[in-house]
C-alpha angles and dihedrals in degrees: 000000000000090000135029121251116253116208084210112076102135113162120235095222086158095060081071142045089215116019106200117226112201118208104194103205137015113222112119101289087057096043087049104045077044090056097042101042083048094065103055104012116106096219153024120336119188121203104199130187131143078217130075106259113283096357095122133052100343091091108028088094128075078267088233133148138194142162098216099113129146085217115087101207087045091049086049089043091050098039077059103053095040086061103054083036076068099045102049082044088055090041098052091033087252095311084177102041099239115187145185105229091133123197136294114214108190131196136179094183106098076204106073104047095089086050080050094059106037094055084056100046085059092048097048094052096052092051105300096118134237118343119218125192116196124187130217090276102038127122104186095097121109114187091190115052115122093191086069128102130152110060146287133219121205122196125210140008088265099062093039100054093048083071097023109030088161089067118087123276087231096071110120102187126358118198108211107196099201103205100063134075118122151245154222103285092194097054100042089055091047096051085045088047094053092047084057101046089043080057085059100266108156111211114213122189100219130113120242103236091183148318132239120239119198126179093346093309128089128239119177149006131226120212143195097252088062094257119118119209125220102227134192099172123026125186124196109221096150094130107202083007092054090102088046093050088048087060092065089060099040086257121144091204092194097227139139124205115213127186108251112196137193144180139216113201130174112244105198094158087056093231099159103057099250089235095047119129123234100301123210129182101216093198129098114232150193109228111228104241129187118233091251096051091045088055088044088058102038086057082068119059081191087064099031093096083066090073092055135070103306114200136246125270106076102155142190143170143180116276116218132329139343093280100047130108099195122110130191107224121182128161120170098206107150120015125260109203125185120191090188126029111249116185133235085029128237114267129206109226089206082051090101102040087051095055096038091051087047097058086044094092093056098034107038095175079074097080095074088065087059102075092043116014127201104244107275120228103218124196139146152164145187143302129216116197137150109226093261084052087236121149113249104227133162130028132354122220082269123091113246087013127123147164140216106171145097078091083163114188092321094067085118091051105041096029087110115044084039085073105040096059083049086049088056094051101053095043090047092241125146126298120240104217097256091064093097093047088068104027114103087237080077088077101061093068102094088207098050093085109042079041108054099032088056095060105077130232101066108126141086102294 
């Protein structure tokens, strides 16, 4: 780091009658820091994006949540958030129509059902919840109930197709985490974004060029439109710009961006059952290719690793109501890393046979859809993650100076008890324990990479 951290950081709010608080970037980690400090912060607050709120990266994912992680700390961060996710949900009857699907990992490796268990035992006992282990004749499984939290395990195809007859006969063992689905993205930032504005935040669509540090503090920010912006607390929310932010305060921020891409298909035939949860095939695979496909990719160093051993996590969900045909399918199976942000991003055009042939093996209706495909709807946008795929939250080697980014694949989820740690630190207000597992500080422990990449379970699903 290009500054040492300092323990006192304590903000002067009395030097000034209204102290201004500067959010760069409204995605939805800005949107949410913007809506948390509001509510509680005596003075100004900016909210400042050369994009419209939430426009660029914020729904460019399957807009899912869950608080099945391996991490502690993540699990605790994501527990959190879940809970004010239901509340806002309570408070603006489900504006954004949050649900509790859950999601459906899927495997046809007996084994791997032991692997299966054992991973969720772990999770349950350090706050996942219940679990619940059901064999091939057991009755006691309810797919629907939306008390439960914790997981279920259901053993045998049997038993699995009697809940879910669109998956294939050949799943073994299925794991259903029960406090997870997903929701409009959109709309939970917007309503984030109005609660804000309601608390007095003023949005301003500039760019911010550069600040000013003086004497180890920083006191103003310059932006696109030719203002500058006096400036006692400044956040960095920039998403994929969030390295290029930390520039303009002497800060290395050590993140990555990769391309994330979806799809949305058309799914006349209803293969995947319209009240299905988010369904993953946990198994790594090896796509069927014709000869003729397989000379077309080998012509293309760029295509030859889909030849090779793919690995697990293709996903898809429903899309909409009961009367939809749309589904959401993702599958990172090769990464996609960007060193600058290019928009509109860059979009693979095998992208959607790919994904469609790697949920096929979950998913075998799907076949039908190989020959002649609906046309596909193809976005993306960008992921920032550190390389232990943490969070960075809390302040930055400046004073007055703070971060809530590296949202990686999991911004929608976390936004809000992101926020509201952030929150904490800048009111001075407790610190729940995870605190120190996503603040920079974590990085100048020598130990705290090699010791935390070599425990399993970090990674997008």
């Amino acid at each position: 780091m290009n500054a040492p951290f300092s323990r006192e950081k304590k903000q002067d709010h009395t030097r000034k009658s209204k102290p201004t608080l500067i959010i760069c970037g409204a995605g939805i980690a800005g949107v949410s820091a913007a809506y948390f400090l509001s509510q509680e912060w005596r003075g100004e607050i900016y909210l400042v994006d050369g994009n419209s709120p939430l426009s660029f990266t914020s729904d460019r994912s399957s807009e899912c949540y869950r608080n099945w992680w391996s991490d502690p700390a993540m699990l605790a961060l994501m527990n959190r958030s879940i809970d004010w996710m239901e509340e806002l949900a309570k408070q603006t009857a489900n504006a954004f129509h949050l649900n509790r699907r859950g999601y459906l990992y899927v495997t046809a490796r007996p084994e791997s059902i032991d692997q299966m268990i054992g991973e969720a035992e772990t999770i349950a006992e350090q706050g996942g919840g219940e679990l619940r282990i059901h064999e091939p004749t057991g009755k006691s499984y309810q797919p629907t109930d939306p008390n439960l939290d914790g997981a279920d395990v259901l053993i045998g195809s049997q038993l699995i197709r009697r809940h879910f007859p669109y998956l294939t006969a050949e799943a073994v063992a299925a794991l259903h985490v029960r406090r997870a689905g997903w929701l409009s993205a959109q709309q939970f930032g917007m309503v984030l974004l109005q609660k804000a504005q309601q608390n007095g935040v003023c949005f301003r669509r500039t760019r911010v060029l550069g600040a000013e540090v003086a004497s180890g503090k920083v006191r103003k920010v310059r932006l696109s439109d030719g203002s500058d912006l006096h400036c006692d607390v400044f956040i960095n929310a920039a998403g994929p710009y969030l390295a290029e932010v930390g520039k303009f305060l002497g800060v290395d921020l050590p993140v990555l961006n990769d391309l994330h891409l979806k799809i949305s298909l058309r799914d006349p035939l209803g293969v995947v059952g319209r009240e299905a949860p988010l369904l993953i095939w946990n198994d790594p695979q090896e796509i069927e290719w014709s000869e003729e496909e397989k000379e077309f990719l080998m012509s293309a160093p760029e295509n030859q690793a889909l030849l090779s051993a793919l690995p697990p996590g293709a996903h898809v969900r429903p899309e909409g109501g009961r009367a939809s045909q749309m589904v959401l399918m993702l599958w990172d199976y090769q990464a996609r890393p960007f060193v600058s942000v290019v928009w509109p991003p860059p979009l693979d055009e095998l992208f959607a046979e790919v994904v469609l042939r790697g949920l096929t093996p979950m998913l075998p209706g799907l076949r039908a859809y190989q020959e002649r495909m609906p046309r596909p709807q193809l976005d993306g946008g960008y992921y920032t993650h550190t390389v232990e795929n943490r969070p960075l939250i809390g302040p930055l080697p400046i004073e007055g100076t703070y971060v809530i980014g590296a949202l990686s694949g999991f911004g929608i989820m976390a936004a809000c008890a992101a926020a509201e740690l952030l929150a904490a630190y800048i009111l001075e207000k407790p610190l729940p324990f995870y605190a120190a597992d996503f603040a920079l500080e974590r990085y100048q422990d020598p130990a705290y990479l090699p010791r935390i990449l070599s425990q399993a379970g970090f990674g997008q699903l």
